[in-house]
DSSP file (Angstrom, degrees, kcal/mol; ACC not computed):
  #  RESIDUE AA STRUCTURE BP1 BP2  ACC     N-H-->O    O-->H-N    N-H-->O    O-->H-N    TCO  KAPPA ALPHA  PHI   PSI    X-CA   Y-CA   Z-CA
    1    1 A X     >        0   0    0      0, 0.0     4,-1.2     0, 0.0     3,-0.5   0.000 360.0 360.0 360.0 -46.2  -70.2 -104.1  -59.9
    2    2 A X  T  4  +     0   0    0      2,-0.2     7,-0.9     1,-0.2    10,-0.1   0.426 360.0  58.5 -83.0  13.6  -72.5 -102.1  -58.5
    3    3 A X  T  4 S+     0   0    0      5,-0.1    -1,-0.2     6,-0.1     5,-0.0   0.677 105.4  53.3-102.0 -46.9  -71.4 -102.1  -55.1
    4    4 A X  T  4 S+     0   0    0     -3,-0.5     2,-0.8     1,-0.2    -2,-0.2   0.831 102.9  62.7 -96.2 -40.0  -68.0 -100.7  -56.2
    5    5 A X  S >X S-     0   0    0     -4,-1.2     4,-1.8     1,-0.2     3,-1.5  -0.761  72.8-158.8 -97.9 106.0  -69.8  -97.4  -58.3
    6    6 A X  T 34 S+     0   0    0     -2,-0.8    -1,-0.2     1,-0.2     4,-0.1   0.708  87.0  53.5 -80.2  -7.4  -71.6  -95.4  -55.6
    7    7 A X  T 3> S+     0   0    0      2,-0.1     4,-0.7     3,-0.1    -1,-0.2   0.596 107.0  64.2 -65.1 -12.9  -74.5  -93.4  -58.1
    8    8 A X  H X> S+     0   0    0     -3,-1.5     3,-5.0     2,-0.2     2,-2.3   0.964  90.8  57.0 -54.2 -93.3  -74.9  -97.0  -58.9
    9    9 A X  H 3X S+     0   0    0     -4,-1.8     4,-0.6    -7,-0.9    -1,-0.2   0.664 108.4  50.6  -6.1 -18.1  -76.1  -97.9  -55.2
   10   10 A X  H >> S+     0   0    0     -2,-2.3     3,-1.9     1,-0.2     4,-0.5   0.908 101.9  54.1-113.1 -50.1  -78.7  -95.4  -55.7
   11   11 A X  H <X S+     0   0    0     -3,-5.0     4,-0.6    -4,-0.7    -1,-0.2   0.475  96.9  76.5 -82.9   3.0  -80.2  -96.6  -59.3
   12   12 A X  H >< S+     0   0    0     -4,-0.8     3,-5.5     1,-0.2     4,-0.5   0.975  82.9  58.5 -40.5 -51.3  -80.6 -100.0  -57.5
   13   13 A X  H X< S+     0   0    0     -3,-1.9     3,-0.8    -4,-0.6     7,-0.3   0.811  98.5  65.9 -53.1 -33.9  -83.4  -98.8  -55.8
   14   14 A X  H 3< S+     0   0    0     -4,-0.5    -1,-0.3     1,-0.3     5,-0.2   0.696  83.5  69.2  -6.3 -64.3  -84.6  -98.3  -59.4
   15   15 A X  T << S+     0   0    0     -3,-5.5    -1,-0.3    -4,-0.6    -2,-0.2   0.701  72.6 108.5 -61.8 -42.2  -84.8 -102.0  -60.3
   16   16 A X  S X> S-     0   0    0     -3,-0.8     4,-1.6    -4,-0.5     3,-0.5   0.128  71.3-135.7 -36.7 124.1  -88.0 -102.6  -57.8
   17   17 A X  H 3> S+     0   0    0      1,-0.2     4,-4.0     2,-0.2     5,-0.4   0.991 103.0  42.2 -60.5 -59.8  -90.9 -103.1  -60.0
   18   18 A X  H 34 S+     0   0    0      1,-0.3    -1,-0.2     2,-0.2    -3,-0.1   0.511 112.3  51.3 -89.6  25.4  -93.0 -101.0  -58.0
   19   19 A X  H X> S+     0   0    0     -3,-0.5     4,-2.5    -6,-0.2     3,-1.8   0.698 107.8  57.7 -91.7 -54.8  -90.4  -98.1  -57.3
   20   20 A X  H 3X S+     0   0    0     -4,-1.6     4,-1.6    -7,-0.3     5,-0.2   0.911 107.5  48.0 -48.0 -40.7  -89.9  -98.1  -60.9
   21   21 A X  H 3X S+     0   0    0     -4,-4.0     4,-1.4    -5,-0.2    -1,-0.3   0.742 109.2  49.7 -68.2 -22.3  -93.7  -97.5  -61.2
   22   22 A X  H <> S+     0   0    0     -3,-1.8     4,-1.0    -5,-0.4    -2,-0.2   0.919 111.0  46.5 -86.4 -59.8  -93.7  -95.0  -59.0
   23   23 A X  H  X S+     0   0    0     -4,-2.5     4,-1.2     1,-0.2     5,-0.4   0.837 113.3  52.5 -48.5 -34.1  -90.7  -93.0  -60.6
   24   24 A X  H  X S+     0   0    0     -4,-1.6     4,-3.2    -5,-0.4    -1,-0.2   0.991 112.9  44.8 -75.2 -55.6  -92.5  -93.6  -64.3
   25   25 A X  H >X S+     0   0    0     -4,-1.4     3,-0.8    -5,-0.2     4,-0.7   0.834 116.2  47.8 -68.3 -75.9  -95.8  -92.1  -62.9
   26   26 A X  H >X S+     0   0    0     -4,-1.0     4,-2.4     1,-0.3     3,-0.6   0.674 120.5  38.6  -2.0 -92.3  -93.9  -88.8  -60.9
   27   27 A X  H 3X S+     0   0    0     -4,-1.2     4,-2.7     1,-0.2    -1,-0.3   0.790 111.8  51.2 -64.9 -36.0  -92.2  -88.2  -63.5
   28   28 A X  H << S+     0   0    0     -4,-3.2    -1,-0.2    -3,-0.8    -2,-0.2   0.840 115.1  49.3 -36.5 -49.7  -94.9  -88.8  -66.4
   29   29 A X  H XX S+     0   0    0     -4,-0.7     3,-3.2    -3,-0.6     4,-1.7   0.999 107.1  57.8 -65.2 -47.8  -97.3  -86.4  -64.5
   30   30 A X  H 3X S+     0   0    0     -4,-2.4     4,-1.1     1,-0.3    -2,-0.2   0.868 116.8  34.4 -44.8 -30.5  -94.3  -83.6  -64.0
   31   31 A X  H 3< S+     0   0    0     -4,-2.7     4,-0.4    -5,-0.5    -1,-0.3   0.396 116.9  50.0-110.2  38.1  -93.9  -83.4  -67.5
   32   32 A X  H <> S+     0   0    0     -3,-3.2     4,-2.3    -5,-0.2    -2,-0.2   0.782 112.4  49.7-115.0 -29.9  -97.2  -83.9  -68.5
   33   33 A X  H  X S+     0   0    0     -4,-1.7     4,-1.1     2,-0.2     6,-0.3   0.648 114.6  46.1 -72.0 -39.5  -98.3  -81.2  -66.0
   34   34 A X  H  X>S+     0   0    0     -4,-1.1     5,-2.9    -5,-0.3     4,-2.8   0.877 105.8  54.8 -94.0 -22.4  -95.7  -78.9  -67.3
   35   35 A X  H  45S+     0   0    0     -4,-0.4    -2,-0.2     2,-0.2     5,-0.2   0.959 115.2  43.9 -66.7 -29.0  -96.4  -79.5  -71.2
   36   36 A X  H  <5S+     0   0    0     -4,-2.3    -3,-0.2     1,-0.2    -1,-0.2   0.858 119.4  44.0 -73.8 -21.7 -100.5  -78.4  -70.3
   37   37 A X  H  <5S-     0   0    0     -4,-1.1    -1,-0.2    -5,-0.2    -2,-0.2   0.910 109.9-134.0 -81.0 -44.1  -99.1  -75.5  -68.2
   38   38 A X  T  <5 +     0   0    0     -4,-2.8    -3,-0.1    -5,-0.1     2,-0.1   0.506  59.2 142.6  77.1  41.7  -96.7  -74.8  -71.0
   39   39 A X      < +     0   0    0     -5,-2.9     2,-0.5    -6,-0.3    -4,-0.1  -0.384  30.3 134.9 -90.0  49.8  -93.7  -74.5  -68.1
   40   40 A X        -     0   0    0     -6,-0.2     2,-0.1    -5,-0.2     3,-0.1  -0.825  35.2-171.7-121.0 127.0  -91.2  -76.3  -70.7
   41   41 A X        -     0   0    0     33,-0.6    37,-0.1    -2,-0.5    36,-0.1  -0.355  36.4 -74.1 -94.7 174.7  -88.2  -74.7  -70.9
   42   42 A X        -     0   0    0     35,-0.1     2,-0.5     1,-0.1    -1,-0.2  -0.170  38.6-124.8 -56.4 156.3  -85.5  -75.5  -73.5
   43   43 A X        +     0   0    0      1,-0.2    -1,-0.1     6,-0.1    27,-0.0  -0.822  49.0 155.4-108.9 129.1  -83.7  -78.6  -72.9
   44   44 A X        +     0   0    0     -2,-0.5    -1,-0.2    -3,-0.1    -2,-0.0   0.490  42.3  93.3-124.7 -11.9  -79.7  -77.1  -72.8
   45   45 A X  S    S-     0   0    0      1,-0.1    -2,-0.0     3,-0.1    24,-0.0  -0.160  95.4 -94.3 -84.7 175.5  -77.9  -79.8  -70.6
   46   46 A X  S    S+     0   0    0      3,-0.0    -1,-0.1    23,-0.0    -3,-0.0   0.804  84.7 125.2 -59.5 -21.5  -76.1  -82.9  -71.7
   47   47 A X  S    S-     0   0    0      1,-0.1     2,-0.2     2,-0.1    20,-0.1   0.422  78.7 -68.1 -22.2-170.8  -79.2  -84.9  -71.3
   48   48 A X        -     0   0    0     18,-0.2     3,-0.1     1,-0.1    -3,-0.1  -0.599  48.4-126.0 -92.2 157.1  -80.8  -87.1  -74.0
   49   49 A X  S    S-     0   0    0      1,-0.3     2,-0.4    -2,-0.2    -1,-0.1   0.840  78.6 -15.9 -78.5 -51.0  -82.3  -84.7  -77.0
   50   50 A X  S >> S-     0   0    0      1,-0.0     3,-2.3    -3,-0.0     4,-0.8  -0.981  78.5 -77.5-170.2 153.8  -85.4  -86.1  -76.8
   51   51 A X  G >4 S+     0   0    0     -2,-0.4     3,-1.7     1,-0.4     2,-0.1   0.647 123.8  54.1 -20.0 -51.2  -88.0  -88.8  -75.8
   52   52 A X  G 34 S+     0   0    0      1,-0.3    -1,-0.4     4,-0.0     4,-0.1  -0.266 107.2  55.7-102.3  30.1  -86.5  -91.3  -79.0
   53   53 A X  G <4 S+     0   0    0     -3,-2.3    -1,-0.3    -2,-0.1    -2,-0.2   0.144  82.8  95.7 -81.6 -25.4  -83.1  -90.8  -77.5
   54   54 A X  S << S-     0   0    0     -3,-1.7     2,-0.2    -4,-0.8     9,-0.1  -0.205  95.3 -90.1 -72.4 168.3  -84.1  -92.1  -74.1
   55   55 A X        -     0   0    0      2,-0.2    -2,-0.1     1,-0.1     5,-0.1  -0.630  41.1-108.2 -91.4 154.6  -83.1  -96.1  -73.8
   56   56 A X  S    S+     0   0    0     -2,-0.2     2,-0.8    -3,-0.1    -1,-0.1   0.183  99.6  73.4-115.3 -19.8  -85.8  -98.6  -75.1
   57   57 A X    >   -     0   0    0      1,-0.1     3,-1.3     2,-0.0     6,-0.3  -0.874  61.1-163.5-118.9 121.9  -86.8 -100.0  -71.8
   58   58 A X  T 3  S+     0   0    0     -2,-0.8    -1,-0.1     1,-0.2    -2,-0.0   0.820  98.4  54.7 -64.5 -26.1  -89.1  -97.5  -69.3
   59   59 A X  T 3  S+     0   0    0      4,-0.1    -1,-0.2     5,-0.0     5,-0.1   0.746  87.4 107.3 -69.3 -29.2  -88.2  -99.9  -66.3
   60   60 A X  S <> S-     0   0    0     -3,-1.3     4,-2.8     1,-0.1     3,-0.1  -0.127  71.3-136.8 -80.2 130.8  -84.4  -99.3  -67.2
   61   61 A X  H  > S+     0   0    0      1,-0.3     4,-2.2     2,-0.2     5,-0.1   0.735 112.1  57.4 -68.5 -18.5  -82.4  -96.9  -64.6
   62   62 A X  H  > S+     0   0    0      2,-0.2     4,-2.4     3,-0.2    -1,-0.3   0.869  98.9  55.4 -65.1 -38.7  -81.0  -95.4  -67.1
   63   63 A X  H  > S+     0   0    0     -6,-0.3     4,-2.4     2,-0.2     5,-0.2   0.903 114.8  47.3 -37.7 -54.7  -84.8  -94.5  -68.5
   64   64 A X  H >X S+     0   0    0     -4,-2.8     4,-2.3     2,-0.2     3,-0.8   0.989 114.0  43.6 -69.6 -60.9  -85.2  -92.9  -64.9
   65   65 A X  H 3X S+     0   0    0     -4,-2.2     4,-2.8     1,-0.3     5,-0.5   0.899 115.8  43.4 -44.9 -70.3  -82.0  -91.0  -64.8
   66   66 A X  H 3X S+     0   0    0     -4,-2.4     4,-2.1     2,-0.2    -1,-0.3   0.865 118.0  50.0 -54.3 -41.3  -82.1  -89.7  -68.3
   67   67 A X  H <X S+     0   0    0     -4,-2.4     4,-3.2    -3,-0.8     5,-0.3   0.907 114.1  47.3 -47.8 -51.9  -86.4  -88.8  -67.4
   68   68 A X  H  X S+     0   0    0     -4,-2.3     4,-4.1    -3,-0.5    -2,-0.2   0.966 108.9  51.5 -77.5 -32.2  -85.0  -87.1  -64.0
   69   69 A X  H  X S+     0   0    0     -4,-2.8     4,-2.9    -5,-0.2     5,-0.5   0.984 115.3  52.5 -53.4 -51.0  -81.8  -84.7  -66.1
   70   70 A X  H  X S+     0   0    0     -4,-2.1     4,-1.3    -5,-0.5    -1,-0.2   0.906 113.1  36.3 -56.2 -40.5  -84.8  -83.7  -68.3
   71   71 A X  H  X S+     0   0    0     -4,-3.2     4,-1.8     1,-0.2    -1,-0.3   0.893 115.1  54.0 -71.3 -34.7  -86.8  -82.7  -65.8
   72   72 A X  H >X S+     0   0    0     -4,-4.1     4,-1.7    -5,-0.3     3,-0.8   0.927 108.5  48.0 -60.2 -42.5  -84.2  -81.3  -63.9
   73   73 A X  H 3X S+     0   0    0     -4,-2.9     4,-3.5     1,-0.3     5,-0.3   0.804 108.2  64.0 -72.2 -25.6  -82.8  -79.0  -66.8
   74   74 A X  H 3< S+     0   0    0     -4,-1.3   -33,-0.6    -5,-0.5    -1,-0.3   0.876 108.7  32.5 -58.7 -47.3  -86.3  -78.0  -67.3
   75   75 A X  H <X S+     0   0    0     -4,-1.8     4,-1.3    -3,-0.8     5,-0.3   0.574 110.0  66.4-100.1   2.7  -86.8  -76.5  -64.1
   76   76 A X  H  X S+     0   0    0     -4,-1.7     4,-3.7    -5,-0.2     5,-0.5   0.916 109.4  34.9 -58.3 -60.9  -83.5  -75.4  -64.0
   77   77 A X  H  X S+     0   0    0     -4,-3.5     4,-1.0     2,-0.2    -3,-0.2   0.743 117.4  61.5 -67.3   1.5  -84.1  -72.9  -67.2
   78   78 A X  H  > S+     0   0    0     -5,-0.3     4,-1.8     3,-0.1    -3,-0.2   0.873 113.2  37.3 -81.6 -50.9  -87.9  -72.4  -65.4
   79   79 A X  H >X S+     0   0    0     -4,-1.3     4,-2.3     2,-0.3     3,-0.9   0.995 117.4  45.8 -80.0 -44.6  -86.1  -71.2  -62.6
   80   80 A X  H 3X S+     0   0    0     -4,-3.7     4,-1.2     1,-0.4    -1,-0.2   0.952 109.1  56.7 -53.0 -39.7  -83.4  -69.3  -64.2
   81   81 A X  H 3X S+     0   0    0     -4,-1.0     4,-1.2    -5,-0.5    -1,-0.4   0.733 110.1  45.6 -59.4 -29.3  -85.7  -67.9  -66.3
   82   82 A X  H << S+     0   0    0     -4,-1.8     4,-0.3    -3,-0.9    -2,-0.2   0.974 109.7  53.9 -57.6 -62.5  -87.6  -66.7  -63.2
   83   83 A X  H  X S+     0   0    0     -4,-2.3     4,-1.4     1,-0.2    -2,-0.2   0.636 108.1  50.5 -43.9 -34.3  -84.7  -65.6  -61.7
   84   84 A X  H  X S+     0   0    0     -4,-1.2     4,-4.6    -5,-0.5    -1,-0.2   0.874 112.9  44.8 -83.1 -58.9  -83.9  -63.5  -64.9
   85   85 A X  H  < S+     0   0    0     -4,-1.2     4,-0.5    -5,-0.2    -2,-0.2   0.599 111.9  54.9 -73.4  -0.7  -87.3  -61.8  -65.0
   86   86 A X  H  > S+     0   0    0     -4,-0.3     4,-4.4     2,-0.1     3,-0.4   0.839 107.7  48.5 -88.3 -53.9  -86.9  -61.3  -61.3
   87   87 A X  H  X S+     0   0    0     -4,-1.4     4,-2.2     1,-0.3     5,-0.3   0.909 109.6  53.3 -39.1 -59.1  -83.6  -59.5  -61.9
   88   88 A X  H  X S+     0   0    0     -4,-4.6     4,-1.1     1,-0.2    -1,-0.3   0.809 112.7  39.5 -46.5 -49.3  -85.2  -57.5  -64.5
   89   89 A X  H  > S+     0   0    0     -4,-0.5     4,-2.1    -3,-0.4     5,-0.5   0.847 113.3  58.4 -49.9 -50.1  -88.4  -56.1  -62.2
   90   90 A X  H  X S+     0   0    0     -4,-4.4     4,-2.6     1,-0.3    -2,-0.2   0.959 105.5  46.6 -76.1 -24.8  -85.9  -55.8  -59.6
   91   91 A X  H  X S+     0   0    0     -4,-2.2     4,-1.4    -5,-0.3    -1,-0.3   0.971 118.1  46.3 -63.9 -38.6  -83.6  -53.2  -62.1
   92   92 A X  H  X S+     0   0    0     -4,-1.1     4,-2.2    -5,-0.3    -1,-0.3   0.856 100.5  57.6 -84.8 -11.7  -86.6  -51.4  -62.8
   93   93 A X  H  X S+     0   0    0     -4,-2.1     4,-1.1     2,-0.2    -1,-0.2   0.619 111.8  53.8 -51.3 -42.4  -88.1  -50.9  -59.5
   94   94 A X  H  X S+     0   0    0     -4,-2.6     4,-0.6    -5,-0.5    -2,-0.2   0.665 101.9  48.4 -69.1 -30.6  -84.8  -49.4  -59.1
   95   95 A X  H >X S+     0   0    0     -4,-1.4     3,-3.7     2,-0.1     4,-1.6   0.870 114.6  49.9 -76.1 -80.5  -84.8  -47.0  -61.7
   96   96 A X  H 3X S+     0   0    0     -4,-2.2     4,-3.7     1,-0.3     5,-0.2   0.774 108.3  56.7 -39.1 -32.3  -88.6  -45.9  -60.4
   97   97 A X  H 3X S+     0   0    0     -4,-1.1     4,-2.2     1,-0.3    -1,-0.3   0.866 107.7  44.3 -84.2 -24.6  -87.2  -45.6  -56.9
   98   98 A X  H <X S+     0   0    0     -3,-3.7     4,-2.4    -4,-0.6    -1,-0.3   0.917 111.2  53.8 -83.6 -30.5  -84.5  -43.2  -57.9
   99   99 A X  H >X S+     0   0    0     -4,-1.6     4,-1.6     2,-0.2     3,-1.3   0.989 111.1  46.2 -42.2 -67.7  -86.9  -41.2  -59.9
  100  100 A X  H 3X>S+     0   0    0     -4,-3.7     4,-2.1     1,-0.3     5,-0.6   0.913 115.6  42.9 -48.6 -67.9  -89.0  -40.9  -57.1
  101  101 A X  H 3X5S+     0   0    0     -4,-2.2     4,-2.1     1,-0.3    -1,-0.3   0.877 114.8  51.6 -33.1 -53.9  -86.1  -40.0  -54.5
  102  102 A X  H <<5S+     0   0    0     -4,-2.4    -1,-0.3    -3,-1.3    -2,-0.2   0.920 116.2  45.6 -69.1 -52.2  -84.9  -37.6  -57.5
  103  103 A X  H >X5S+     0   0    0     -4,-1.6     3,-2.5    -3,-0.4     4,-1.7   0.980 113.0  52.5 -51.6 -72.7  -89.0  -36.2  -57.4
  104  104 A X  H 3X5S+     0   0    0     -4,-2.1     4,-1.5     1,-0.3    -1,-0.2   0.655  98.7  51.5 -42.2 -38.5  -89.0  -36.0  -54.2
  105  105 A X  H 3<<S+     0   0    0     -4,-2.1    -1,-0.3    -5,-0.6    -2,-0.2   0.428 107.5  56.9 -88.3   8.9  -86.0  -34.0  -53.4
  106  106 A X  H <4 S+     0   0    0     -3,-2.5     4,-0.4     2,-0.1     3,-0.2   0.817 107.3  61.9 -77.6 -59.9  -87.4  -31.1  -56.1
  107  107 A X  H  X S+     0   0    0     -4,-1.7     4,-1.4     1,-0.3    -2,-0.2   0.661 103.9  45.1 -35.5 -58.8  -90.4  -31.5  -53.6
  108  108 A X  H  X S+     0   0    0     -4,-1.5     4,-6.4     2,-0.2     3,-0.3   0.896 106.8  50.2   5.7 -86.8  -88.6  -30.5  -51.3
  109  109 A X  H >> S+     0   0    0     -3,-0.2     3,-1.2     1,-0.2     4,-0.6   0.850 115.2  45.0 -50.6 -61.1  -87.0  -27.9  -52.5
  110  110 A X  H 3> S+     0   0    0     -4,-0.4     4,-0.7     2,-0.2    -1,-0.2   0.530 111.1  54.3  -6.0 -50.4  -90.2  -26.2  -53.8
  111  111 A X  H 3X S+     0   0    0     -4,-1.4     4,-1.8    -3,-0.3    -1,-0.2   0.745 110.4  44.7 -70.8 -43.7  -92.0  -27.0  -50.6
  112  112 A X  H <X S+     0   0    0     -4,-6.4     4,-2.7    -3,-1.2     5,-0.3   0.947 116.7  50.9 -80.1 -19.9  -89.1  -25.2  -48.4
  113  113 A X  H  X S+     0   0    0     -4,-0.6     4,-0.6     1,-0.3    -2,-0.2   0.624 111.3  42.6 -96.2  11.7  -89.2  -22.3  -51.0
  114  114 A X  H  X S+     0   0    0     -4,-0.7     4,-1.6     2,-0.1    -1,-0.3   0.767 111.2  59.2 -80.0 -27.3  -92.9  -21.9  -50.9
  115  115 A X  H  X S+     0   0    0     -4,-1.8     4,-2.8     2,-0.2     3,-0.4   0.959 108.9  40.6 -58.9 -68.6  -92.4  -22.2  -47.3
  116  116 A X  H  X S+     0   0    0     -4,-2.7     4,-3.6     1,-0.2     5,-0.3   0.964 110.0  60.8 -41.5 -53.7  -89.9  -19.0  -47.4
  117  117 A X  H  X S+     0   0    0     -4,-0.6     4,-1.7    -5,-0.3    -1,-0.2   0.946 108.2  41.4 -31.5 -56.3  -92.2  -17.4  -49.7
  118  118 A X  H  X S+     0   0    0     -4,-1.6     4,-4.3    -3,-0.4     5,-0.4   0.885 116.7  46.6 -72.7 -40.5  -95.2  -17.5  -47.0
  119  119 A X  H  < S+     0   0    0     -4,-2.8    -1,-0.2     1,-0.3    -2,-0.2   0.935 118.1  44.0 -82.2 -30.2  -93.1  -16.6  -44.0
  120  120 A X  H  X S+     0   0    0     -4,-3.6     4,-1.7    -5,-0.2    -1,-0.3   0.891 109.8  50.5 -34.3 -62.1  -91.6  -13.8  -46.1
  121  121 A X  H  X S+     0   0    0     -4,-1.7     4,-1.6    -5,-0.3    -2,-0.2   0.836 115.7  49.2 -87.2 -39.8  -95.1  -12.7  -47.6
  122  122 A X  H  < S+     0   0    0     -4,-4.3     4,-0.3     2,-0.2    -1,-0.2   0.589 107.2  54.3 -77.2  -7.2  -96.3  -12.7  -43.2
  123  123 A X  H >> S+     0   0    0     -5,-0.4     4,-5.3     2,-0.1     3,-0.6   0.850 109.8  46.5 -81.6 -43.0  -93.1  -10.6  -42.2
  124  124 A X  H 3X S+     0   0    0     -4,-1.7     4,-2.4     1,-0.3     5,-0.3   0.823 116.7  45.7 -70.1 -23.0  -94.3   -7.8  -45.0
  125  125 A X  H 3X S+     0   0    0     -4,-1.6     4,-1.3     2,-0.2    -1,-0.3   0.780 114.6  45.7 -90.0 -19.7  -98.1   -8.0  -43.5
  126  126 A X  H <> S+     0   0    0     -3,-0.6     4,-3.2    -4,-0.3    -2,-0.2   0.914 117.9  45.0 -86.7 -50.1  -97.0   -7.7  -40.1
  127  127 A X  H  X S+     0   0    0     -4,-5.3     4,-1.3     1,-0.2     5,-0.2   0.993 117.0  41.7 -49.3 -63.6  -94.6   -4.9  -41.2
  128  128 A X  H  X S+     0   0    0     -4,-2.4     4,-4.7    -5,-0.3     5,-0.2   0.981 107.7  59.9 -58.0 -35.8  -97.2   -2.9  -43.4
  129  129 A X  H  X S+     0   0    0     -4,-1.3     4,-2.8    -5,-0.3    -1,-0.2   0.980 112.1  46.6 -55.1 -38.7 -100.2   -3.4  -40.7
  130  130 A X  H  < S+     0   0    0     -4,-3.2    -1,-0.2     2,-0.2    -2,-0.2   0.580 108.8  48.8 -64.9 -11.3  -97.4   -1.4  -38.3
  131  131 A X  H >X S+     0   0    0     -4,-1.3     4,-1.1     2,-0.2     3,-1.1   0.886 113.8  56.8 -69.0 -47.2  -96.7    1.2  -40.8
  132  132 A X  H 3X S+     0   0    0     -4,-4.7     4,-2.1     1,-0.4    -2,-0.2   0.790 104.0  43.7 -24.3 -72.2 -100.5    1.2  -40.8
  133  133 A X  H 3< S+     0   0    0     -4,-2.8    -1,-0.4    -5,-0.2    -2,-0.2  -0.001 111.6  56.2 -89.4  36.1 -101.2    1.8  -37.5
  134  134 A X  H <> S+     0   0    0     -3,-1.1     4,-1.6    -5,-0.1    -2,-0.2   0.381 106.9  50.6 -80.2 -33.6  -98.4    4.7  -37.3
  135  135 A X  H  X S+     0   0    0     -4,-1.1     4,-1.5     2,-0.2     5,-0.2   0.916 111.3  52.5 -75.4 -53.8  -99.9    6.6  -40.1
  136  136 A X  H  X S+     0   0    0     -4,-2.1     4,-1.5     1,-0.3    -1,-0.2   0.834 112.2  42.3 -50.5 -37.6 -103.1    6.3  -38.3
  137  137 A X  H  > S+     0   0    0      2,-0.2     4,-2.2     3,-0.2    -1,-0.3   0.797 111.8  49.1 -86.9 -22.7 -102.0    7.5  -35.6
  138  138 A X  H  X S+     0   0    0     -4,-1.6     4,-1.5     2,-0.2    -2,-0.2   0.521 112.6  51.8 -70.8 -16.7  -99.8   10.4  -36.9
  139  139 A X  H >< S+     0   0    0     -4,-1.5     3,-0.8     2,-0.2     5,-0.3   0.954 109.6  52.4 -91.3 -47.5 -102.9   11.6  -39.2
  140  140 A X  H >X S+     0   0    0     -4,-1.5     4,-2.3     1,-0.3     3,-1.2   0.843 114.4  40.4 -51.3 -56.6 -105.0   11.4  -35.8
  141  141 A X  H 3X S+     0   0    0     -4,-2.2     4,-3.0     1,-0.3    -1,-0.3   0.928 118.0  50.1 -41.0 -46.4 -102.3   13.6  -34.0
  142  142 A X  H << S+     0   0    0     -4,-1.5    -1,-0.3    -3,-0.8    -2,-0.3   0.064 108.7  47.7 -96.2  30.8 -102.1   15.7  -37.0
  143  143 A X  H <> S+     0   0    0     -3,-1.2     4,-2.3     3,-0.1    -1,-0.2   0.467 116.2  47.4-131.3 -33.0 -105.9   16.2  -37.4
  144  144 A X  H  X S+     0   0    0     -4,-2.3     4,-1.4    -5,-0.3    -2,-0.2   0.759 110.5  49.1 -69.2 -24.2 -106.0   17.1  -33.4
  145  145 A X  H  X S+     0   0    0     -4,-3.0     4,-1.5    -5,-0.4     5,-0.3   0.999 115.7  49.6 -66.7 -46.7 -103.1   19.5  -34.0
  146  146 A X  H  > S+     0   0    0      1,-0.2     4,-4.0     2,-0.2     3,-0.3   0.856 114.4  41.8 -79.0 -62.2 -105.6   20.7  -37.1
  147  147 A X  H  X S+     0   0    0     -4,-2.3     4,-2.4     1,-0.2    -1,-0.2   0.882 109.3  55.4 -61.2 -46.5 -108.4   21.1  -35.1
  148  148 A X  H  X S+     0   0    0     -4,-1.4     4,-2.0    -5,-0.2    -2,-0.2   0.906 112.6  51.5 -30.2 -48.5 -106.5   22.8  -32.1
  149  149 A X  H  X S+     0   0    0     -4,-1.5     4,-1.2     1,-0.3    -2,-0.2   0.939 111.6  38.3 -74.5 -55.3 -105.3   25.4  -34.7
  150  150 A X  H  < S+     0   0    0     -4,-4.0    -1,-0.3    -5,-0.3    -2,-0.2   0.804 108.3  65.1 -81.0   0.5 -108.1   26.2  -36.1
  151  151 A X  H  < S+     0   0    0     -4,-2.4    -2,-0.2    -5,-0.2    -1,-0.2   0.952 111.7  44.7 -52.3 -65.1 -110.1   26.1  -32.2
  152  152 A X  H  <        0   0    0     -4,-2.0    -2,-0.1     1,-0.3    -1,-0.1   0.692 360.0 360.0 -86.4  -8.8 -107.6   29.2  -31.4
  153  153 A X     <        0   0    0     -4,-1.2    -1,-0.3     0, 0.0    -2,-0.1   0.433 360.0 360.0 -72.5 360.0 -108.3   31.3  -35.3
């Protein structure tokens, strides 16, 4: 019978007293390890409902199977649930990054028009210092023309 169902084959290995001991302690610490951590998620698969569903004998391959779905659905919503709260970070992390980019390209703008500003503000000083020294020099002509004039009075 069991030869002929091949997930059978597999729950042989089960029957072995001291494989069967070994699967009862695994799993017993994993979920004992996850009720102190408080890593247990809701049980949502077809599995048995609870511990006084599981079949009457702990040796029984059915005992292991039904022990390993539980555990398995357990870290299945641990994970998913990770996976969910990863998802979540990852949307806001996304949000922040386009603010920034969004921040960052005012900076920008700001930055080239202080930029302008400056280069602007250094055309008009270069320009007035030459008005400067024209004036200077025109009053300096016009104060030797002044002096000339009044030399020949």
């Amino acid at each position: 019978m069991f030869e002929e169902n091949p997930p059978s084959r597999y729950l042989t290995r089960l029957a072995h007293p001291e494989d069967s001991q070994e699967t009862n302690t695994a799993v017993s610490h994993v979920l004992r390890d996850q009720e102190n951590t408080g890593h247990i998620p809701v049980d949502n698969s077809d599995s048995f409902a609870c511990s006084g569903d599981l079949p009457a004998n702990p040796t029984s391959p059915q005992h292991h199977l039904a022990n390993l779905k539980m555990l398995m659905s357990r870290q299945k919503a641990e994970y998913e649930s990770k996976i969910a709260s990863l998802e979540q970070r990852n949307r806001e992390l996304q949000s922040e990054i386009k603010g920034m980019h969004s921040k960052l390209g005012q900076q920008r703008k700001r930055y080239n028009l202080v930029e302008m500003k400056m280069q602007n503000a250094e055309r008009a000083k270069e320009d007035a210092e030459r008005r400067n020294e024209m004036l200077q020099k025109e009053m300096e002509e016009f104060f030797e023309t002044f002096r000339e004039i009044n030399r020949w009075k």
